[in-house]
C-alpha positions as CSV (number, residue, x, y, z in Angstrom):
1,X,-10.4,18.5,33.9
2,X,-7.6,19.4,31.2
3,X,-8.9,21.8,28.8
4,X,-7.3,21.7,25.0
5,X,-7.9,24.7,22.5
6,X,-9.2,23.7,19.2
7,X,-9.5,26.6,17.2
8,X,-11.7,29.5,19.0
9,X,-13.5,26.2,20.6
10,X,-12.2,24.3,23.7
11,X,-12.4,20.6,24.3
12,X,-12.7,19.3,28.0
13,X,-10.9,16.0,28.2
14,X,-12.1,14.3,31.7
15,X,-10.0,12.4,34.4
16,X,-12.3,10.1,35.2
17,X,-11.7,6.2,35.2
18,X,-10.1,4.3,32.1
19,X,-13.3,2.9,30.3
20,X,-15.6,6.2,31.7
21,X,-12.6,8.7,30.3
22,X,-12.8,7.2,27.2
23,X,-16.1,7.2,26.6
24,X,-16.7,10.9,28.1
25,X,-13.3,11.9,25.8
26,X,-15.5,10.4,22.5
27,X,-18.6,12.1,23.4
28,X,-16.6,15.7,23.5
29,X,-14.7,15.2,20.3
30,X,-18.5,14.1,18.5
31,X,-19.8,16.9,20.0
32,X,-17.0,19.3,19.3
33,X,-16.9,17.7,15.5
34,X,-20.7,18.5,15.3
35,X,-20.5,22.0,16.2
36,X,-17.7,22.3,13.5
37,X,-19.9,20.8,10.5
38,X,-22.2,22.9,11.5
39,X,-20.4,26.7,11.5
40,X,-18.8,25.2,8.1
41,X,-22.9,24.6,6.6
42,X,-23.6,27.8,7.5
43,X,-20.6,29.7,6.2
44,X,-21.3,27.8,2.9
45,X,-24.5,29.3,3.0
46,X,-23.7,32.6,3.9
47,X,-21.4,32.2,1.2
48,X,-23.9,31.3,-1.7
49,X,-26.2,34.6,-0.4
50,X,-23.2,36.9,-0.9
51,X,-23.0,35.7,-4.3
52,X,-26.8,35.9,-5.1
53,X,-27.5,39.3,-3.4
54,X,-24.0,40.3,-4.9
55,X,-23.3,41.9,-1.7
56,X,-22.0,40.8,1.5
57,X,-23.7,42.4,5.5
58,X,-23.7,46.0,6.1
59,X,-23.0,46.7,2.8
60,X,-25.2,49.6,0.2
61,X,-27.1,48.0,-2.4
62,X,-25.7,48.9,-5.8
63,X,-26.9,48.8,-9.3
64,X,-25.9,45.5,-11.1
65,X,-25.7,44.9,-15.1
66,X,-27.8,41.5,-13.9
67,X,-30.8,42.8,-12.4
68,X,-33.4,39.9,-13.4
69,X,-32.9,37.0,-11.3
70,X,-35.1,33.4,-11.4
71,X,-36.0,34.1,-7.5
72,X,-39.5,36.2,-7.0
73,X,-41.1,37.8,-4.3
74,X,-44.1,35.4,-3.0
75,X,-46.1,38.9,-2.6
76,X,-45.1,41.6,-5.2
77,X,-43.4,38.5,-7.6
78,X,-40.4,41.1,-8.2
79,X,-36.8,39.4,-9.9
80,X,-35.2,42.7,-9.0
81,X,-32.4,41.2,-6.7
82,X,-32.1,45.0,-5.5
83,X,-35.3,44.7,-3.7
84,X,-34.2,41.6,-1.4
85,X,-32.2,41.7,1.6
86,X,-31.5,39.5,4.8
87,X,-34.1,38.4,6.9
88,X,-32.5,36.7,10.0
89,X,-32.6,33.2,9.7
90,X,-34.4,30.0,11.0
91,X,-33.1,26.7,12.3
92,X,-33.1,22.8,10.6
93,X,-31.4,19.8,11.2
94,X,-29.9,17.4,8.9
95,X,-28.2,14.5,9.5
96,X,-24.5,14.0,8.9
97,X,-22.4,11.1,9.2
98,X,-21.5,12.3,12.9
99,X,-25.0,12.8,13.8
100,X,-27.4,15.3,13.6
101,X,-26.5,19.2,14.0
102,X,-28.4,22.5,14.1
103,X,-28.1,24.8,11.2
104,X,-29.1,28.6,11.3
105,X,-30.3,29.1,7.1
106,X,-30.4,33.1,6.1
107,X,-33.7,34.0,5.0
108,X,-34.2,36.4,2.3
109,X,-37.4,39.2,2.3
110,X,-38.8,41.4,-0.6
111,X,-38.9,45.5,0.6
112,X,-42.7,45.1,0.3
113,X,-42.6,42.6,2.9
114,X,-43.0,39.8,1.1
115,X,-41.0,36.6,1.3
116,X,-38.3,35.0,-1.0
117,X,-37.6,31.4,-1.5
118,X,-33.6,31.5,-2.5
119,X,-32.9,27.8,-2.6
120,X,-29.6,26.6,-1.5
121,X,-27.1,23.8,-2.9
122,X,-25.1,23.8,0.6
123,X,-28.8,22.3,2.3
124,X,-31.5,21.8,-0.4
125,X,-35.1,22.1,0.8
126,X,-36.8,18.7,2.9
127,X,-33.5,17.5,2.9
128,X,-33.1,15.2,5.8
129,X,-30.3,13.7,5.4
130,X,-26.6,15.5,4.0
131,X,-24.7,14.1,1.0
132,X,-21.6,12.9,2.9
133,X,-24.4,10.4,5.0
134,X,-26.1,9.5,1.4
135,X,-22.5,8.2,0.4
136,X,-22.2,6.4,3.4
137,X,-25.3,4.4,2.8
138,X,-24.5,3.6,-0.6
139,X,-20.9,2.5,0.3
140,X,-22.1,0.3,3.4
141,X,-25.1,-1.4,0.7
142,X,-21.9,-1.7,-2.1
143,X,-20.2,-4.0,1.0
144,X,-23.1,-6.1,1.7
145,X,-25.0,-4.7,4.2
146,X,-28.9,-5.0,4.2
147,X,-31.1,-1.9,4.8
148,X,-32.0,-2.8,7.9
149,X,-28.5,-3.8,8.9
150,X,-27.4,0.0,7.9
151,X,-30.9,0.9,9.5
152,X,-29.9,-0.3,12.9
153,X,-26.2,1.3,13.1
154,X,-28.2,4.8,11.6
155,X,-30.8,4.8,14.5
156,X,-28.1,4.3,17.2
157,X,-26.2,7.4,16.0
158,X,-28.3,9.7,14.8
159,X,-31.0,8.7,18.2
160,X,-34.2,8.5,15.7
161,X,-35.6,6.0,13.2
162,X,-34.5,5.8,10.0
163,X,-37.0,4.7,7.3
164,X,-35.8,1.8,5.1
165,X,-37.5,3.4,2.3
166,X,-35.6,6.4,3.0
167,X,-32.6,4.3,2.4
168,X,-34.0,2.4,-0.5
169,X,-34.6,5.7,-2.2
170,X,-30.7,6.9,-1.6
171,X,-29.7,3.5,-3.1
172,X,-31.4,3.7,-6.2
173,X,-30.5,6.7,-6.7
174,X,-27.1,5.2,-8.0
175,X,-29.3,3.7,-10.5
176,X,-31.0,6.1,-12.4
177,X,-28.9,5.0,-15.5
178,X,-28.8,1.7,-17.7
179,X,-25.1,2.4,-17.8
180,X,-21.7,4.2,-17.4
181,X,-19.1,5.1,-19.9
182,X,-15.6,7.2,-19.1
183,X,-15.4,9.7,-22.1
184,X,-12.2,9.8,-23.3
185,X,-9.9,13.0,-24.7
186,X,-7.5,12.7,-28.0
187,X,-4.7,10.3,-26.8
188,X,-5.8,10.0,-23.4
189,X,-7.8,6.3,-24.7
190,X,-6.1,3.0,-23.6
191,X,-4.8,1.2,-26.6
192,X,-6.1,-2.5,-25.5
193,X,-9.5,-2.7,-24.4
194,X,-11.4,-6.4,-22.8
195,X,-14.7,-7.1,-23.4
196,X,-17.1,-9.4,-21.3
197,X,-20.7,-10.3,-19.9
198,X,-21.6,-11.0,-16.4
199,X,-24.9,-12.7,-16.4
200,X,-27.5,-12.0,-12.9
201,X,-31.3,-12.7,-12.4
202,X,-33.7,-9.9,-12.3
203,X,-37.6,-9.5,-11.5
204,X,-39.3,-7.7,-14.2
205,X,-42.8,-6.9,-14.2
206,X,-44.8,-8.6,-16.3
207,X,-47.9,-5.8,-16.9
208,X,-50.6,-7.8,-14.9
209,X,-51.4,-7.4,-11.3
210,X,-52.9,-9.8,-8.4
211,X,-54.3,-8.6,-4.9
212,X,-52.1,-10.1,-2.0
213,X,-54.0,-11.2,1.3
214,X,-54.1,-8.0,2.8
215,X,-56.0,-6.5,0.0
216,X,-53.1,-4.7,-1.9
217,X,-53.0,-4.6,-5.9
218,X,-49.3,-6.3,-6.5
219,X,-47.8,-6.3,-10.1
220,X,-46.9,-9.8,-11.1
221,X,-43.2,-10.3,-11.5
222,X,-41.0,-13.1,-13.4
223,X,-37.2,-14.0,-13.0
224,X,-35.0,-13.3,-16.4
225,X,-31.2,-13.5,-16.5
226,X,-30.0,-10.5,-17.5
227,X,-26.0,-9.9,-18.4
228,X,-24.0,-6.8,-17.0
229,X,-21.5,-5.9,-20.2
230,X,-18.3,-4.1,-19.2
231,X,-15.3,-2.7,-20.3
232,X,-12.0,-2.9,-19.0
233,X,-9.1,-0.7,-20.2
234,X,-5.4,-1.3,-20.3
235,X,-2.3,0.6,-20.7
236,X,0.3,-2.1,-21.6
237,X,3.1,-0.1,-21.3
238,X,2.7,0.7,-17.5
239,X,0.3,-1.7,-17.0
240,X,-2.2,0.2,-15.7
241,X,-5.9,-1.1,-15.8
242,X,-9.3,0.7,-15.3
243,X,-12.8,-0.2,-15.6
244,X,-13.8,1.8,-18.5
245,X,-17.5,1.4,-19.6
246,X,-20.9,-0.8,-17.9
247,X,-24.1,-1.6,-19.2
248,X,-27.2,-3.3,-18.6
249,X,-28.4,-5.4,-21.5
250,X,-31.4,-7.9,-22.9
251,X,-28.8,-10.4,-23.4
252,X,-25.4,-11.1,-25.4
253,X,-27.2,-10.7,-28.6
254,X,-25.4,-8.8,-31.7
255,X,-28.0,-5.4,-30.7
256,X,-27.5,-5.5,-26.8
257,X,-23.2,-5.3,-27.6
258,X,-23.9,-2.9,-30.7
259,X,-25.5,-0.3,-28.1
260,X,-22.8,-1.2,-26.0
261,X,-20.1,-0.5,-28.6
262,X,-21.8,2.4,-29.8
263,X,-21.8,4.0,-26.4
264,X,-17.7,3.1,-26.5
265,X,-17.5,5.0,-29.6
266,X,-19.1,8.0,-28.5
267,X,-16.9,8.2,-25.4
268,X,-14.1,8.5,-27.7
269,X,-12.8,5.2,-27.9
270,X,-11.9,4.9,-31.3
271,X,-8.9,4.1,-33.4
272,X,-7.8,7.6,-34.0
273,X,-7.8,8.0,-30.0
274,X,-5.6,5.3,-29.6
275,X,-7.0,2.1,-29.9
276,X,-5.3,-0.7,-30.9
277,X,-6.9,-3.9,-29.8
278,X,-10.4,-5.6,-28.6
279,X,-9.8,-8.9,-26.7
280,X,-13.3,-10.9,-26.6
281,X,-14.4,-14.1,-25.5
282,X,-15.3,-14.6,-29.2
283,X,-19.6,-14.6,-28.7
284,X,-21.3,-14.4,-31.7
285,X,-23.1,-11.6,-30.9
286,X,-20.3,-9.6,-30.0
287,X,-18.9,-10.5,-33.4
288,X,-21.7,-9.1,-35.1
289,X,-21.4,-5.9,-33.5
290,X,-17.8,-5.6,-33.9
291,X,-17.7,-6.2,-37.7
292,X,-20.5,-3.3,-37.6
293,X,-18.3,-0.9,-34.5
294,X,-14.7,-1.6,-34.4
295,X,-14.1,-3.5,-37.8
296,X,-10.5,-1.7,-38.3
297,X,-9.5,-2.5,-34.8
298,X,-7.4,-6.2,-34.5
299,X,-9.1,-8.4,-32.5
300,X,-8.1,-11.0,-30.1
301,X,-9.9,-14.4,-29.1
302,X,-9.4,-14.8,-25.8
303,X,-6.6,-17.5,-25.4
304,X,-8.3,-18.4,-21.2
305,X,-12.0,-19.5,-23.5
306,X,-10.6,-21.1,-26.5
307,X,-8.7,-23.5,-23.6
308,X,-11.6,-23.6,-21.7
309,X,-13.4,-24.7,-24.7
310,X,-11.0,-27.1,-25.3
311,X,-11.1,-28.7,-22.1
312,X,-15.1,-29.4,-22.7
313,X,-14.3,-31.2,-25.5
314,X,-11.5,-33.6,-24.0
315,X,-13.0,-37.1,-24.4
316,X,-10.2,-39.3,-22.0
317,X,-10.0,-43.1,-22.8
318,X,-12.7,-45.0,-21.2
319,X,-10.1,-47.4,-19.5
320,X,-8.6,-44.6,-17.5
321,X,-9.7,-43.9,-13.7
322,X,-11.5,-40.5,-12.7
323,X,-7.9,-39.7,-11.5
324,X,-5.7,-40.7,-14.5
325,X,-8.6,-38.9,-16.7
326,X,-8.0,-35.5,-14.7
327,X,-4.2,-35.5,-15.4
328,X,-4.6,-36.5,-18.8
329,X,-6.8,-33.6,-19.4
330,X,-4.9,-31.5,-17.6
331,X,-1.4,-32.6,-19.6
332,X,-3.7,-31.8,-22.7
333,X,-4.3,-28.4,-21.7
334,X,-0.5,-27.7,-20.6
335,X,0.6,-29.3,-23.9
336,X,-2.1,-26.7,-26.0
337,X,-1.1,-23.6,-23.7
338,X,2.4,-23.9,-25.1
339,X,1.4,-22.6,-28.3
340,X,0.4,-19.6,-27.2
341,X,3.5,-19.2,-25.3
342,X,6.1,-19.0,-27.9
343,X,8.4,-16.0,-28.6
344,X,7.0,-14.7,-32.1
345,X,3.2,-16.1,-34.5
346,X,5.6,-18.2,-36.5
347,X,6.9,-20.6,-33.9
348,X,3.3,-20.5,-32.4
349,X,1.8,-21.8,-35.9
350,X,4.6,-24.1,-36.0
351,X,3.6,-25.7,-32.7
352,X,-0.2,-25.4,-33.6
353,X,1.1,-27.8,-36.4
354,X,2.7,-30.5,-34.5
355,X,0.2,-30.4,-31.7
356,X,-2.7,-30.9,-34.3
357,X,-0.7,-33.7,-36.2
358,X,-0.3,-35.4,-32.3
359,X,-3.7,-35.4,-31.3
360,X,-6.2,-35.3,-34.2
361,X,-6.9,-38.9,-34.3
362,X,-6.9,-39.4,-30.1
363,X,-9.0,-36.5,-29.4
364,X,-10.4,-35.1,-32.8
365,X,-13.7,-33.2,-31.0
366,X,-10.7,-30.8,-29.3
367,X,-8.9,-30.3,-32.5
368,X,-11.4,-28.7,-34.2
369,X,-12.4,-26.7,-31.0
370,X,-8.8,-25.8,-31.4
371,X,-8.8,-24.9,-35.2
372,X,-11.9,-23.1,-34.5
373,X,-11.4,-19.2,-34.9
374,X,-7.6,-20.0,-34.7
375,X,-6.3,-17.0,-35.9
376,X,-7.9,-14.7,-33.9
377,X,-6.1,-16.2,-31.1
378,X,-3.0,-14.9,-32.6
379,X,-3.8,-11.4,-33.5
380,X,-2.2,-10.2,-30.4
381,X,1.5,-11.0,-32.2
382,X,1.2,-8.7,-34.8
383,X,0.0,-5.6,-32.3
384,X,3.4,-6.5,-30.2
385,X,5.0,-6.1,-33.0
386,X,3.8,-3.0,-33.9
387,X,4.3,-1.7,-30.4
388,X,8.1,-2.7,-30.6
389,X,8.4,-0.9,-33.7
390,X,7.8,2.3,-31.8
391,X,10.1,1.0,-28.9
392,X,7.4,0.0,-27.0
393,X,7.4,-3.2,-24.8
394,X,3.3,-5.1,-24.4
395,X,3.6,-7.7,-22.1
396,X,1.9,-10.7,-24.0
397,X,-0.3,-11.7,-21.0
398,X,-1.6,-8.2,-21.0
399,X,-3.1,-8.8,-24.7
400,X,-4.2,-12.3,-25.5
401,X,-6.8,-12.9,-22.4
402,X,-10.0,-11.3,-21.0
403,X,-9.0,-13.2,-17.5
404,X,-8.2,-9.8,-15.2
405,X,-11.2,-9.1,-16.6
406,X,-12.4,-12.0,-15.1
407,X,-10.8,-11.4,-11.7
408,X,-12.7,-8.3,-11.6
409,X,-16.0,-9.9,-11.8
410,X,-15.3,-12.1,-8.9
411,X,-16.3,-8.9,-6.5
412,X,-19.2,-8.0,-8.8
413,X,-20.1,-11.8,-8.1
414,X,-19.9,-12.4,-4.8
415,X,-22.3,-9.0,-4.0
416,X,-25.1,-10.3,-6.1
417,X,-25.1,-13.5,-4.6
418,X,-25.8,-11.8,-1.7
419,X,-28.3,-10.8,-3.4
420,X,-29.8,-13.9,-4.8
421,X,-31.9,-11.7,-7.2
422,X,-33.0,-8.4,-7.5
423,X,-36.4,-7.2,-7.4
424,X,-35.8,-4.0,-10.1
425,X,-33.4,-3.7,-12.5
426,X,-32.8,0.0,-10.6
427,X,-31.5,-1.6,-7.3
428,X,-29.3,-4.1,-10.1
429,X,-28.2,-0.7,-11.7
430,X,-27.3,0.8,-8.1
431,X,-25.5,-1.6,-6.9
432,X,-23.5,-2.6,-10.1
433,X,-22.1,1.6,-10.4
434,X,-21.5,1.6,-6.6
435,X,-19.3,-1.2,-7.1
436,X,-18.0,0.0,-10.7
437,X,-16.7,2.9,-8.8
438,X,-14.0,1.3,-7.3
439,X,-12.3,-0.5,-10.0
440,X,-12.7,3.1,-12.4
């Protein structure tokens, strides 16, 4: 037996056999890891009982300029925080991430006997579980995992049953709020901001109830889409992105995106912070709100829609094959994106020009999709231009689409399909900031 000093502590490693040693060696370092968590709780909370009693052991009581405190005797109902004093301590568990450990809490006692309930942040009272295991459950339900799933790999390490409302309840907890929105200090705002919807199906109750087989009162619940608005910063110059702002709305209606600007407004995303464009899918109801919000703020159609607008309205000659049909779409698209793509907005109108000369009498429908909200599509010259004139470079690609906006929703997708619905717009709400939390 090799013995290794760790600290004032001492782990044991074994010499046992390959697979035995390495399972005895694990078992030391959990238990020697436990017993470490544990001295560290209770120093915190020996530490937050200096700072209340203003003194530390063995030492005089003195007067103090803050005599009043919110804690009171149980028995006498005395503030004065010169009439408490220790009272040896009792012992809890809680669970932590490594298991469960024993805690020694200091008690606190009146000089007429009496007892004092000081309440501590280090361990809060009926607290079962630690914050560092709360995490963990939210992380391991932001990756996928079911409840019962996180249920099973709990019970094994912590050797007792964890209840799945338990878990519920640390989950929604994440979801106490419709929304999230980084607030912003002067010149610290990114100067291009994307806006989009991500849509997801939600049970909301309707205000009636039934009574289930078993004799329960259920409230009656119906299915409504419901979109997730979002807002994703950029920093053209270094390229930096960040998701800025979420929201759960009604819908993409002009009220739903003017309580999602206004919340953008109040975070200090405004013009005189530094913004200098909006880049939109070009919704109505967005429009609305922006003429209402951000009306001195350019903004840009986003070029990815308008083309994928465009390719809706392709109508391919009837005599072509499914294949020949896809390639001439496709060489219509190519052909469009090109005006987009040129150096400066006067060679871009110039191909806009030719390209709707070309093709307004072949495929009229995706001409005027294309001549629909045209300019806007172009605003995002102008704002380069600006840029350069204070020696700054904005990558076009970083300006004209909402696409890595996008891209971002893919991961937001593929959770709630996991999902296939939610139940509560809280456990929507919980699991939309617990995976807003890594793209912010």
């Amino acid at each position: 037996m090799t013995i290794v000093p760790i600290g004032n502590a001492y782990l044991q490693v074994p010499e046992s056999g390959s697979l035995e040693f390495t399972k005895e060696l694990i078992e030391q370092m959990q238990g020697m890891v436990l017993h470490l968590v544990g001295r560290i709780l209770e120093e915190s909370l020996e530490t937050e009982l200096d700072r209340f009693l203003e003194r530390e052991w063995y030492v005089r009581r003195r007067r103090s300029k803050r005599k009043e405190t919110g804690v009171y005797c149980s028995k006498c109902k005395s503030h004065q925080r010169q009439n408490f004093r220790r009272n040896g301590r009792y012992s809890r568990q809680v669970a932590v991430q490594w298991g469960r450990v024993q805690v020694d809490v200091p008690q606190v006692k009146c000089q007429c006997g009496g007892n004092v309930r000081f309440t501590y942040q280090t361990i809060r009272p009926r607290q079962r579980m630690w914050d560092d295991l709360g995490l963990e459950i939210q992380v391991a339900y932001g990756q996928g995992l079911s409840y019962r799933q996180i249920k099973v790999a709990l019970d094994q390490r912590l050797q007792s049953s964890v209840g799945l409302r338990s878990l519920n309840r640390k989950v929604l907890s994440l979801g106490s709020q419709e929304g999230s929105f980084t607030f912003w200090k002067p010149g610290e705002a990114p100067p291009v901001v994307r806006v989009d919807g991500i849509w997801v199906t939600v049970m909301f109750a309707t205000g009636a109830s039934q009574t289930d087989r078993l004799g329960r009162k259920r409230p009656i619940k119906r299915a409504k889409k419901v979109p997730i608005l979002a807002a994703q910063g950029v920093w053209p110059d270094t390229g930096r992105t960040q998701l800025i702002a979420w929201m759960r709305a009604d819908g993409e209606d002009s009220a739903s995106w003017q309580k999602f600007l206004e919340g953008l407004y109040e975070a200090g995303l405004t013009p005189e912070n530094g913004l200098a464009l909006l880049v939109s899918d070009g919704g109505i109801g967005f429009r609305a709100a922006y003429e209402n919000m951000y009306w001195q703020v350019p903004l840009q159609r986003c070029v990815f829609h308008k083309l994928r607008n465009i390719a809706r309205a392709i109508r391919p000659p009837a005599e072509l094959d499914r294949q020949a049909a896809h390639q001439y779409g496709a060489e219509f698209l190519r052909s469009a994106a090109r005006i987009w793509q040129a150096q400066d907005e006067n060679e871009a109108r110039q191909l806009y020009t030719a390209f709707c000369q070309t093709w307004q009498n072949e495929q009229p429908k995706a001409i005027r999709t294309l001549q629909r909200d045209f300019e806007d599509t172009l605003t995002f010259y102008s704002v380069q231009e600006k840029a350069a004139n204070r020696k700054e470079i904005w990558p076009a690609h970083l300006l004209r689409t909402t696409s890595p906006l996008e891209r971002m929703f893919r991961e937001f997708r593929m959770r709630y399909r996991k999902a296939v619905l939610f139940h509560s717009a809280l456990g929507l709400q919980a699991i939309t900031a617990q995976i807003a939390q890594r793209f912010s």
